[in-house]
C-alpha positions as CSV (number, residue, x, y, z in Angstrom):
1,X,-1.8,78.9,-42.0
2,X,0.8,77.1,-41.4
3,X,4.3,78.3,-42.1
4,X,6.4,76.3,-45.3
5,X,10.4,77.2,-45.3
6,X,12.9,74.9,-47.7
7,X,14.3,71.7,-46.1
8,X,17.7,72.3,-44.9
9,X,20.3,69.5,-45.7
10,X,21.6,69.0,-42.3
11,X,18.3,68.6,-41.1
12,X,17.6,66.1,-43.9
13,X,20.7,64.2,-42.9
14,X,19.4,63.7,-39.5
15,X,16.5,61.6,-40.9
16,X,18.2,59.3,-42.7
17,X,19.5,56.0,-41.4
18,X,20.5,53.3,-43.3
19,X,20.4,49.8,-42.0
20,X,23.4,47.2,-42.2
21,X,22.9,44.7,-44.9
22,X,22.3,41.6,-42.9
23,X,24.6,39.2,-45.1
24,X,23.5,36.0,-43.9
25,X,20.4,35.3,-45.9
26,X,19.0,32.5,-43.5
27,X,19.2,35.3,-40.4
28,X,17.7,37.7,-42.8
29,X,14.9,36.1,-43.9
30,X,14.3,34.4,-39.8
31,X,15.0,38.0,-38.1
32,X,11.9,39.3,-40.7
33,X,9.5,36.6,-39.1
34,X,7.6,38.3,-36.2
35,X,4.8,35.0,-35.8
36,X,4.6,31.7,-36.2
37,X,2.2,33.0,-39.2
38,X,5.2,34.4,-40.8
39,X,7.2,31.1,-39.9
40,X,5.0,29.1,-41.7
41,X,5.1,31.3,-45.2
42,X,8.3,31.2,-44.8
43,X,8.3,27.1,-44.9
44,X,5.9,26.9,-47.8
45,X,7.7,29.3,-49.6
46,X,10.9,26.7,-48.9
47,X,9.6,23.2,-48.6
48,X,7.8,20.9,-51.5
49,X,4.4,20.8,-51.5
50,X,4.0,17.2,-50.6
51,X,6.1,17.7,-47.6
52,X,4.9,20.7,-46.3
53,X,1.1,19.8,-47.1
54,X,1.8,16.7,-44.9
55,X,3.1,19.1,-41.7
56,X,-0.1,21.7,-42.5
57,X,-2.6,19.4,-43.3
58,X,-4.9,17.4,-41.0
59,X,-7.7,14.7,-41.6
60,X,-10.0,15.0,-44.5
61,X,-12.2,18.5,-44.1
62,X,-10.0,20.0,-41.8
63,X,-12.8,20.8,-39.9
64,X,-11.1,19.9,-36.6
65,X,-8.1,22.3,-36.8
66,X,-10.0,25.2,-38.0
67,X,-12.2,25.1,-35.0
68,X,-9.6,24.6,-32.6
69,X,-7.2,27.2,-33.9
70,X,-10.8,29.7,-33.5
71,X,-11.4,28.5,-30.4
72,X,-7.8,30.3,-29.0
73,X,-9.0,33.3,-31.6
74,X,-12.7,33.6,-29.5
75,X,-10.8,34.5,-26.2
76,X,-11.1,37.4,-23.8
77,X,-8.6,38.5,-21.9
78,X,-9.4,40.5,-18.5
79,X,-6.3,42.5,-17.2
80,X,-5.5,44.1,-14.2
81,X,-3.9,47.1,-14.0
82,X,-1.4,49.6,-11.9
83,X,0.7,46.2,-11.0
84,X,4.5,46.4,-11.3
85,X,5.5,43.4,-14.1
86,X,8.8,44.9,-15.1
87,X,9.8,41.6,-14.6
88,X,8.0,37.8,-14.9
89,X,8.7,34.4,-14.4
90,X,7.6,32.3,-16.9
91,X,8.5,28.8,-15.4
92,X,6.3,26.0,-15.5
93,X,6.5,22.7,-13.1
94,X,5.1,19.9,-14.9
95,X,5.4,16.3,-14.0
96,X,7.6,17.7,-10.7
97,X,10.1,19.5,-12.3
98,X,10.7,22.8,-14.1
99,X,10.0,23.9,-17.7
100,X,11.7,27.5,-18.5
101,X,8.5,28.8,-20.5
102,X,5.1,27.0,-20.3
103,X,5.1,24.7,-23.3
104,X,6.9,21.8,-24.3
105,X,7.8,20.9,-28.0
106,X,5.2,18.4,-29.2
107,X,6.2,14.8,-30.7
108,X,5.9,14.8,-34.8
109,X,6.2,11.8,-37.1
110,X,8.6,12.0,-40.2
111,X,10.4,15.3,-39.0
112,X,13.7,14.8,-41.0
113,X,11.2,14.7,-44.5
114,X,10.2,18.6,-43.5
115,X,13.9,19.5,-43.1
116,X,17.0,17.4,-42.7
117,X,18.2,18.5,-39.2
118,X,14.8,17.2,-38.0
119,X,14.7,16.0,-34.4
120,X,17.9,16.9,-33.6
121,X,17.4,20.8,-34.2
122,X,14.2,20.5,-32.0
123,X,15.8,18.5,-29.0
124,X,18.6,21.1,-29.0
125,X,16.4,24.0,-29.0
126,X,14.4,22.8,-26.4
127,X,17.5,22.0,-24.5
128,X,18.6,25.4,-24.9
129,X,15.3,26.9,-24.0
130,X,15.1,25.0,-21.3
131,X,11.7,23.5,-22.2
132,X,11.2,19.7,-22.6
133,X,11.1,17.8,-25.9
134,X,8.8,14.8,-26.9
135,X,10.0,12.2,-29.8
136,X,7.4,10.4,-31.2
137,X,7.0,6.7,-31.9
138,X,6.9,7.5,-35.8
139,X,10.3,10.1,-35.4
140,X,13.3,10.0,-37.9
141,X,15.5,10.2,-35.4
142,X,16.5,7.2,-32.1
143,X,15.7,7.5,-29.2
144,X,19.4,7.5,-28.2
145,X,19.9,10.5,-31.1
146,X,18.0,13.0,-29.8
147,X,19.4,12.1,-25.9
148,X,22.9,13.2,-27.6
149,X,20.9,16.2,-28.9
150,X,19.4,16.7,-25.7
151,X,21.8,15.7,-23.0
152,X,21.0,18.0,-20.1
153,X,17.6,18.7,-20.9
154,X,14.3,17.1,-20.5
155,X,13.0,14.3,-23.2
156,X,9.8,12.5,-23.1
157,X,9.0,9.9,-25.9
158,X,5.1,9.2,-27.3
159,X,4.1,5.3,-27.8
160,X,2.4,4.0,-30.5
161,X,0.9,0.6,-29.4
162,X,1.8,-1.3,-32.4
163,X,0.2,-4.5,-33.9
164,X,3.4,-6.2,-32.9
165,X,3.2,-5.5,-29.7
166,X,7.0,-6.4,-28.8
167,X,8.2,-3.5,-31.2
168,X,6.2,-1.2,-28.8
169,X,7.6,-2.8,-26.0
170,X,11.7,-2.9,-27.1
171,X,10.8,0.9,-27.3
172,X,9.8,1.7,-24.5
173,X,12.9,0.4,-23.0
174,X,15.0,1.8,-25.2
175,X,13.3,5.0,-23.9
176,X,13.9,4.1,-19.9
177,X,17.6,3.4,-20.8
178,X,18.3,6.7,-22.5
179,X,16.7,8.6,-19.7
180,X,13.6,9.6,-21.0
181,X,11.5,10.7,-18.0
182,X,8.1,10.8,-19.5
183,X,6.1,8.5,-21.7
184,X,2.7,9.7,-23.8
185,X,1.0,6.7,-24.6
186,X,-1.3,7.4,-27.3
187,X,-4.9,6.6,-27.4
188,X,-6.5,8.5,-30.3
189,X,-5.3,6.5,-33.0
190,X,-6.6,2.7,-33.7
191,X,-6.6,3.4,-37.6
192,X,-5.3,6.5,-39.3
193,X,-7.1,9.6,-40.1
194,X,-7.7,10.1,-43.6
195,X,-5.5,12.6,-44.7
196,X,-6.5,13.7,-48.0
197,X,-4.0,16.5,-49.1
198,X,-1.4,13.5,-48.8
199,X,-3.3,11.1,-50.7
200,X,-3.9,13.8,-53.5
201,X,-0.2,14.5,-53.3
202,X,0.7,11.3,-53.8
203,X,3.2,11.7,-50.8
204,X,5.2,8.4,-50.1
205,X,8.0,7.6,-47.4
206,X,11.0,8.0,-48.6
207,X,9.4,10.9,-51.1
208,X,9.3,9.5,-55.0
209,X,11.4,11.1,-58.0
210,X,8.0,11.6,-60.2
211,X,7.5,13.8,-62.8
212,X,5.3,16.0,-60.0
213,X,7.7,16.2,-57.4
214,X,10.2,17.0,-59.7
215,X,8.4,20.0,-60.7
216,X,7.5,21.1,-57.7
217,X,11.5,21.2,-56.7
218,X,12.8,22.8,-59.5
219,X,12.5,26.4,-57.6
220,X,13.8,24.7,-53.8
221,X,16.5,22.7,-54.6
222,X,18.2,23.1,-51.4
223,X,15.6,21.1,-50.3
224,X,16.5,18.2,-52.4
225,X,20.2,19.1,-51.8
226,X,19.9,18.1,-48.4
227,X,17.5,15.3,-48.5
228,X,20.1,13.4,-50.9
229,X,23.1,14.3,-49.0
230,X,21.9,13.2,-45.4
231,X,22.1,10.0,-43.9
232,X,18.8,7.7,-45.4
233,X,15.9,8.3,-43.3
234,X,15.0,5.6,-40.5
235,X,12.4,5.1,-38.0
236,X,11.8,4.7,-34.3
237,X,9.9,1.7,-35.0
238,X,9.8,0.7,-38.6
239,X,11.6,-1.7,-40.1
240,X,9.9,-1.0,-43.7
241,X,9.7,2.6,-44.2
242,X,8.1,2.1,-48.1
243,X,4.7,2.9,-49.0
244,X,2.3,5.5,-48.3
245,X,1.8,7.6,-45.1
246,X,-1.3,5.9,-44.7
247,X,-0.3,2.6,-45.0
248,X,2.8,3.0,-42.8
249,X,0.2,4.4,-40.2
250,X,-1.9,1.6,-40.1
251,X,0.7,-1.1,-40.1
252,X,1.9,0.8,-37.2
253,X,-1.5,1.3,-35.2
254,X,-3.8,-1.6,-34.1
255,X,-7.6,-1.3,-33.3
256,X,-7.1,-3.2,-30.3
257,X,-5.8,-1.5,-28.3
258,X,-7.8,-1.6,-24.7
259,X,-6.7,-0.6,-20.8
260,X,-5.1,-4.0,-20.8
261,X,-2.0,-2.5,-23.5
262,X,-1.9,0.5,-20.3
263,X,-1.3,-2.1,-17.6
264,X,1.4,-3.6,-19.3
265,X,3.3,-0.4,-20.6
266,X,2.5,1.2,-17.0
267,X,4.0,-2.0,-15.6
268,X,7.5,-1.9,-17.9
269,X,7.7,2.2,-17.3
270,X,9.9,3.1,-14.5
271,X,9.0,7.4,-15.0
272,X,6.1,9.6,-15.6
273,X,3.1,8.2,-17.3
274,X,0.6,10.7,-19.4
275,X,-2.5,9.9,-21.8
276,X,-2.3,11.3,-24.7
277,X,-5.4,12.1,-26.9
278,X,-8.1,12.2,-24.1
279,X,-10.8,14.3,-25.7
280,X,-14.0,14.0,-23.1
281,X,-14.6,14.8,-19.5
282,X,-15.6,11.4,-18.9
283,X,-12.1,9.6,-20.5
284,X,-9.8,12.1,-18.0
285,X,-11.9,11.1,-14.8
286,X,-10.9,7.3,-15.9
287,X,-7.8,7.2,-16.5
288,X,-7.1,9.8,-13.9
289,X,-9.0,6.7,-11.3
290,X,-6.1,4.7,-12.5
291,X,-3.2,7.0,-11.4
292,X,-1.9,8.2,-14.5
293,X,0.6,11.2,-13.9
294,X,-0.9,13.2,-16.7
295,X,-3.6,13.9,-19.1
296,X,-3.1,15.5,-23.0
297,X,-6.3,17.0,-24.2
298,X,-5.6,16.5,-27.8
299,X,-7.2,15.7,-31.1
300,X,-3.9,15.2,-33.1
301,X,-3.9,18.2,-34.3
302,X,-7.4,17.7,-36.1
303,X,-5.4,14.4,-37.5
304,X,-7.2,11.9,-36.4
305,X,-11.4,12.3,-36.5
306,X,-13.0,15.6,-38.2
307,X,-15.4,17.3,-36.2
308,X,-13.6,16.0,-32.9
309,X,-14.0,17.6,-29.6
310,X,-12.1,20.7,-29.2
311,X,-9.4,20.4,-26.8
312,X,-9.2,24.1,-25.6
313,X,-12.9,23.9,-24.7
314,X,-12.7,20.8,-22.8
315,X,-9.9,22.4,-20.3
316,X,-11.8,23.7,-18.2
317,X,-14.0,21.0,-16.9
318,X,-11.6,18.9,-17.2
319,X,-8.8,20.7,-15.3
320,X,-11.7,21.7,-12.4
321,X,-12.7,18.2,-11.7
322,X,-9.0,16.5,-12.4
323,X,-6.2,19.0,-12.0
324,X,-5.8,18.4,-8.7
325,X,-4.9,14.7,-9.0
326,X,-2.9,14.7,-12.6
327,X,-0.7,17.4,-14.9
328,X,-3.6,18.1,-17.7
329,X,-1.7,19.5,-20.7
330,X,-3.5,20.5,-24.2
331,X,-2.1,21.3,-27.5
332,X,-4.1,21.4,-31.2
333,X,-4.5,24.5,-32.5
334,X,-1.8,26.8,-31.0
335,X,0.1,30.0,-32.9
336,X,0.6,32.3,-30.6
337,X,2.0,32.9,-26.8
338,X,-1.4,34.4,-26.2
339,X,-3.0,30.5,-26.7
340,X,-0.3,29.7,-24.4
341,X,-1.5,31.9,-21.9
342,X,-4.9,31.6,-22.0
343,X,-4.4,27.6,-21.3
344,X,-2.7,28.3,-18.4
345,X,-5.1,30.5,-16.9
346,X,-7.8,27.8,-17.6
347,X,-5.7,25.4,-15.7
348,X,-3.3,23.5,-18.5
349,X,0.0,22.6,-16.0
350,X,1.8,23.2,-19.9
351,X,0.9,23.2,-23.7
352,X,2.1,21.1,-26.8
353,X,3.4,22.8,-29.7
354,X,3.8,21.2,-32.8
355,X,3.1,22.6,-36.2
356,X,4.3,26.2,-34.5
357,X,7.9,24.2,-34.1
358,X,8.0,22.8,-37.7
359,X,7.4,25.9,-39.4
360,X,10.0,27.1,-37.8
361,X,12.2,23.9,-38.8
362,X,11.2,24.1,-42.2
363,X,11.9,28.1,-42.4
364,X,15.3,27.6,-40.9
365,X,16.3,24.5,-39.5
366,X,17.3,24.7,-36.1
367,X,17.9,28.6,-35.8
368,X,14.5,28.2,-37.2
369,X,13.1,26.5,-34.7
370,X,15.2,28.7,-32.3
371,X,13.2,31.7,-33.6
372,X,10.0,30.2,-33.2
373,X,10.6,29.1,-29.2
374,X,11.7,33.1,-29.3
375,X,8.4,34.2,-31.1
376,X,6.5,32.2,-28.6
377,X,8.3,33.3,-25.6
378,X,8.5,36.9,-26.5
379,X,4.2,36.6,-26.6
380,X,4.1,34.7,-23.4
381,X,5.7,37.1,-21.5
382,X,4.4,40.6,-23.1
383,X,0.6,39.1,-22.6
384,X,1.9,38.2,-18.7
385,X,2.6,41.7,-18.3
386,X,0.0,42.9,-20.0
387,X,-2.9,41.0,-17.9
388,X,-0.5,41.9,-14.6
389,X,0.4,38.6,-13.6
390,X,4.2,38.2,-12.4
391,X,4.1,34.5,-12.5
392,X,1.7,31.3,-14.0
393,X,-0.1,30.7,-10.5
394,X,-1.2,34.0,-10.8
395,X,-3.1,32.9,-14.3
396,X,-6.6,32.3,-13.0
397,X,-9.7,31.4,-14.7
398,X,-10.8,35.2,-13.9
399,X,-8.2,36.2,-16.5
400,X,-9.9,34.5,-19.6
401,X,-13.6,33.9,-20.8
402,X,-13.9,31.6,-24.1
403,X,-16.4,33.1,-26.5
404,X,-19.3,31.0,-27.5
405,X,-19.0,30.6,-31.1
406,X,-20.3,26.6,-31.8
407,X,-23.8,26.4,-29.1
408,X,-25.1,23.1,-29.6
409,X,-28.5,22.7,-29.9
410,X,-30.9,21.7,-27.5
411,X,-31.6,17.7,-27.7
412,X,-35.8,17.4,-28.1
């Protein structure tokens, strides 16, 4: 039996603590976020629908993100044990020089809509991470914005190629001038992706004053607050920034583009030239023939074409037959420092984040964004440790086995 006695008070004392209030509600709420999961109830809980439907959506089933977000889910890890990891280095070379942690913040399009501070809060985080930051062609903020951002750290910029060509063109100067060491030119987008959660939203750029959006920001009116209060939205690229997101896209994206568009971008580039959107074996080997510096596995985030390839699952092949020659680099699909790990191992040089970033934007702004860089490094480094590797070259293919989930069928 076991022995009962009355509770004495001094002993009761001992077990209870009571926390500090934490008075700032925007640390409170950011310090209570453990994943980028969290992050990103956190941002719908604090951003319109149309806005954050447009960061969380993809292209019309959503088919594409699903799988590649599973894909990371179906992995195994193999550690190995009794190795001393009190301490790991988590620094990535890519393109020649050094990332602190072993992704990169990915370029997004209309970043100021999800929360005013936009690119700015991501170049400085990445800055202070000591990660590199990529503005994309479709970005709220210049070129020669986020380099005051971003002064000391590294900035790569993403091309559109645009049906008027010279637009594309004046940009990538602009890019070269403001010391930009890296350009993604994009090649998964002749037409937009049909995004249907925008077109049921009705979302617009700039966002409409309708009776729906109204609604929908009567319970976040900082939001609106700051959206009226900042300086009017402007792009990279566009002169006319009225219409749909659609119709902006396709105005912006040409169906002609060909390896004749490369020659002349590679030829006005002075720095580091990576494809962006390469999504079979076959693509990587060809572009890779024509001494390109680096190769994105992507699918736009499941943007572009549902059902595309999934870019985890091509790294592999792709990485043994081309790794040696160019950087390959993925993204689509990652949430966790795990994801991160698992595409080093498979031989990713560094990864793309880009949703993970926003929710942390739209949670928080740039101590938002500074919370999800700290999510993802604080995963990084605990699942280093935990597979007993005390550095990236240690990350073999022996570390990881993808689980077969999608087996296609045999062709008759």
């Amino acid at each position: 039996m076991v022995q009962r006695q009355f509770p004495k008070p001094v002993e009761v004392l001992e077990h209870l603590k009571f926390k500090t209030p934490e008075l700032d509600r925007r640390k409170a709420r950011l310090e209570s976020a453990l994943t980028i999961e969290d992050l990103r109830t956190i941002a719908k809980r604090r951003t319109p629908k149309a806005a954050f439907d447009y960061t969380d959506g993809s292209a019309e089933a959503e088919i594409s993100i699903r799988r590649a977000r599973q894909a990371f889910r179906d992995v195994e890890f193999h550690p190995e044990v009794l190795r001393d990891v009190a301490h790991v280095d988590t620094t990535a070379t890519v393109f020649g020089a050094p990332s602190a942690l072993p992704f990169a913040i990915a370029p997004t399009g209309f970043t100021r809509l999800m929360q005013t501070e936009g690119e700015t809060a991501g170049a400085g985080a990445a800055g202070a991470a000591g990660i590199p930051f990529t503005l994309s062609t479709l970005g709220t903020t210049s070129v020669e914005g986020v380099r005051a951002a971003n002064p000391d750290g590294r900035n790569w910029f993403q091309l559109y190629v645009m049906r008027q060509r010279e637009i594309s063109y004046g940009l990538v100067e602009r890019a070269a001038q403001a010391g930009f060491e890296t350009l993604f030119f994009t090649v998964d987008t002749p037409v937009a992706g049909a995004r249907l959660r925008d077109k049921r939203n009705g979302f617009s750029i700039p966002p409409q004053l309708t009776v729906r959006t109204i609604v929908d920001a009567l319970p976040r009116p900082w939001w609106w607050i700051d959206f009226l209060t900042t300086p009017k939205l402007e792009f990279a690229s566009l002169s006319d920034t009225g219409g749909t997101v659609g119709g902006l896209l396709d105005m912006a994206m040409d169906p002609t583009i060909s390896f004749d568009d490369l020659k002349v971008v590679r030829d006005l580039w002075p720095g580091k030239l990576a494809i962006k959107g390469v999504q079979t074996l076959e693509d990587a080997k060809r572009f890779t023939d024509l001494g390109v510096d680096g190769i994105v596995l992507s699918n736009h985030g499941g943007r572009q074409l549902d059902r595309a390839p999934i870019p985890f699952h091509l790294l592999p092949d792709v990485a043994r037959e081309v790794g040696r020659d160019t950087d390959v680099i993925v993204d689509t699909g990652i949430m966790n420092g795990a994801d991160v790990v698992a595409a080093i191992a498979l031989g990713a040089k560094t990864t793309l984040i880009g949703r993970a970033y926003l929710y942390g934007l739209m949670a928080g702004g740039r101590a938002g964004v500074d919370r999800a860089i700290a999510i993802l490094a604080d995963q990084v480094d605990r699942t280093m440790k935990l597979l007993g590797a005390h550095s990236l070259a240690e990350l073999e293919p022996r570390h990881v086995t993808q689980l077969e989930r999608l087996v296609p069928r045999a062709r008759g």
